[in-house]
C-alpha positions, -999 to +999 in steps of 0.1 A: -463-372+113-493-375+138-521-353+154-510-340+181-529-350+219-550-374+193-557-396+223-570-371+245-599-364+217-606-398+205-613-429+215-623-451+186-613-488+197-618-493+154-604-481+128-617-465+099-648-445+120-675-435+100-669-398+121-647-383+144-651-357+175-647-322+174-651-305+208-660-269+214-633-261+226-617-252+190-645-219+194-621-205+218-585-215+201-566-185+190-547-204+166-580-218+151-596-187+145-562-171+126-555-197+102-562-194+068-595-207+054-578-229+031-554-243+058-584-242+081-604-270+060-572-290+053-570-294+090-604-310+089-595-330+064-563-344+084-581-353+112-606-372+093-575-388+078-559-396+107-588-410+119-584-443+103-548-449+117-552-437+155-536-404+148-510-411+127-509-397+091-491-416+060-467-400+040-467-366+026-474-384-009-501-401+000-517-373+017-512-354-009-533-378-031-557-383-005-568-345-003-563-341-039-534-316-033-501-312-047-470-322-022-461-288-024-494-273-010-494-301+014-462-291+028-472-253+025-505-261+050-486-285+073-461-255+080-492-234+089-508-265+111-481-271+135-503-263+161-518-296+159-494-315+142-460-337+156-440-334+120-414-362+131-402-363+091-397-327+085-360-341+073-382-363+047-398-336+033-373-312+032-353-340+010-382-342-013-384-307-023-346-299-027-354-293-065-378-261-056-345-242-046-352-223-083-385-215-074-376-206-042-350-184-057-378-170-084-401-159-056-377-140-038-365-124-069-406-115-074-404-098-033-377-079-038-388-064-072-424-057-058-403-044-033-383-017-051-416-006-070-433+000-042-401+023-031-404+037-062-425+075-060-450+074-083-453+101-107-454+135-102-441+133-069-401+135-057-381+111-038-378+128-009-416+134-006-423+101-011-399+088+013-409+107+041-447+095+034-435+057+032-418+065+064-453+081+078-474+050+069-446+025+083-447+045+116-484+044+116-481-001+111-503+014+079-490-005+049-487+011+012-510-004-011-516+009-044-558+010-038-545+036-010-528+054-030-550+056-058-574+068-030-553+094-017-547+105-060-585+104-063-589+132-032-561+155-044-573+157-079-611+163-062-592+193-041-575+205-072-538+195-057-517+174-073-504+144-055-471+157-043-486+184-025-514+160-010-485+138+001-466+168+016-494+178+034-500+144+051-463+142+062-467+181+079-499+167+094-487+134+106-520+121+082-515+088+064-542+098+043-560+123+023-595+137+019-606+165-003-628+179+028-602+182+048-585+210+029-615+223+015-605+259+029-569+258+027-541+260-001-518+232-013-480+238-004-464+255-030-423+252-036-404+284-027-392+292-065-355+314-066-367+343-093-341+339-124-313+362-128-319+391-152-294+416-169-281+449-160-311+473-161-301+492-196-309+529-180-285+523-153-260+506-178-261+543-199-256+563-169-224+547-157-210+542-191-216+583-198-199+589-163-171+567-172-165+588-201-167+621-184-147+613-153-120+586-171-113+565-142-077+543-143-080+515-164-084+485-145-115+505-128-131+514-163-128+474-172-150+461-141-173+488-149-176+474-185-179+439-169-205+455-149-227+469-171-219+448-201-208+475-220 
């Protein structure tokens, strides 16, 4: 592994310089200015190390020692670096980390089930609500994150709605969020309830029952009238 277009940025004729060269031209790099801070000041700390052999940089093992770094995180930031980096013995480290497989396997596990609680309505609020919010924020590249949520629980209980009818306003606005002032005026959606099924009214019940007796209809007619009126 070696810097990449070392020789077009320095020209020590000895080894082991005291400093290296840094042009301004990193102040205009897109890939500079995304990478992490932490991968950022490995970087640095590559350069300075590859400074002593003319670009090149020793084993993954050594570097790791050299920047105080486990050979995991090394790899990890020289994944991130490639930018700037020739990795000629990705095959080497690849071999050296066969054993994290498990790990590997551990962290997905961890995705997947931060992944199905996220999926998961909160409470208070059905599935289908909460599906066709989750589908609202994903259209909107606006991730769920439990602060937003918590925000959006904070404004309906200041409204006086619960969650599940903030959330079903948002998805009849198209709003992937929720503030109190903006339904200051208005009512929360209320579910369409079916009224439960009563009884025979008992005056109505009497009537037929004392006009079955009078007019003595066949059989078969007097029994659904009984079934009608429960009596």
């Amino acid at each position: 592994m070696r810097i990449k277009d070392w020789n077009k940025f320095q020209h020590f004729k000895d080894r082991r310089p005291p400093w290296i060269k840094l042009y301004r031209e990193i102040l205009d790099d897109p890939e500079w200015h995304e990478l992490e801070p932490a991968s950022a000041k490995v970087l640095v700390m590559i350069w300075l190390i590859a400074s002593e052999e003319m670009g090149e940089l020793p084993t993954i093992k050594k570097l790791a020692f050299r920047l105080r770094l486990t050979e995991k995180q090394i790899e990890i930031h020289c994944s991130k670096l490639s930018h700037w980096l020739i990795q000629d013995d990705i095959k080497v480290i690849s071999d050296q980390y066969q054993h994290d497989a498990p790990e590997t396997e551990t962290e997905t596990e961890t995705e997947k089930e931060t992944e199905a609680r996220k999926l998961a309505p909160p409470d208070g609020v059905s599935l289908s609500v909460w599906q066709d919010f989750l589908k609202l924020r994903k259209a909107k590249k606006a991730p769920m994150t439990d602060a937003a949520l918590q925000g959006i629980y904070r404004e309906a209980k200041s409204a006086g709605w619960t969650l599940e009818a903030a959330l079903q306003e948002c998805c009849l606005r198209g709003w992937q969020g929720f503030k109190a002032e903006w339904v200051a005026q208005e009512k929360p959606v209320q579910q369409v309830t079916t009224p439960a099924r009563q009884g025979p009214d008992p005056a109505l019940a009497r009537i037929i029952a004392d006009g079955l007796k009078a007019v003595k209809p066949p059989d078969d007619v007097r029994e659904k009238m009984k079934l009608l009126t429960g009596r």
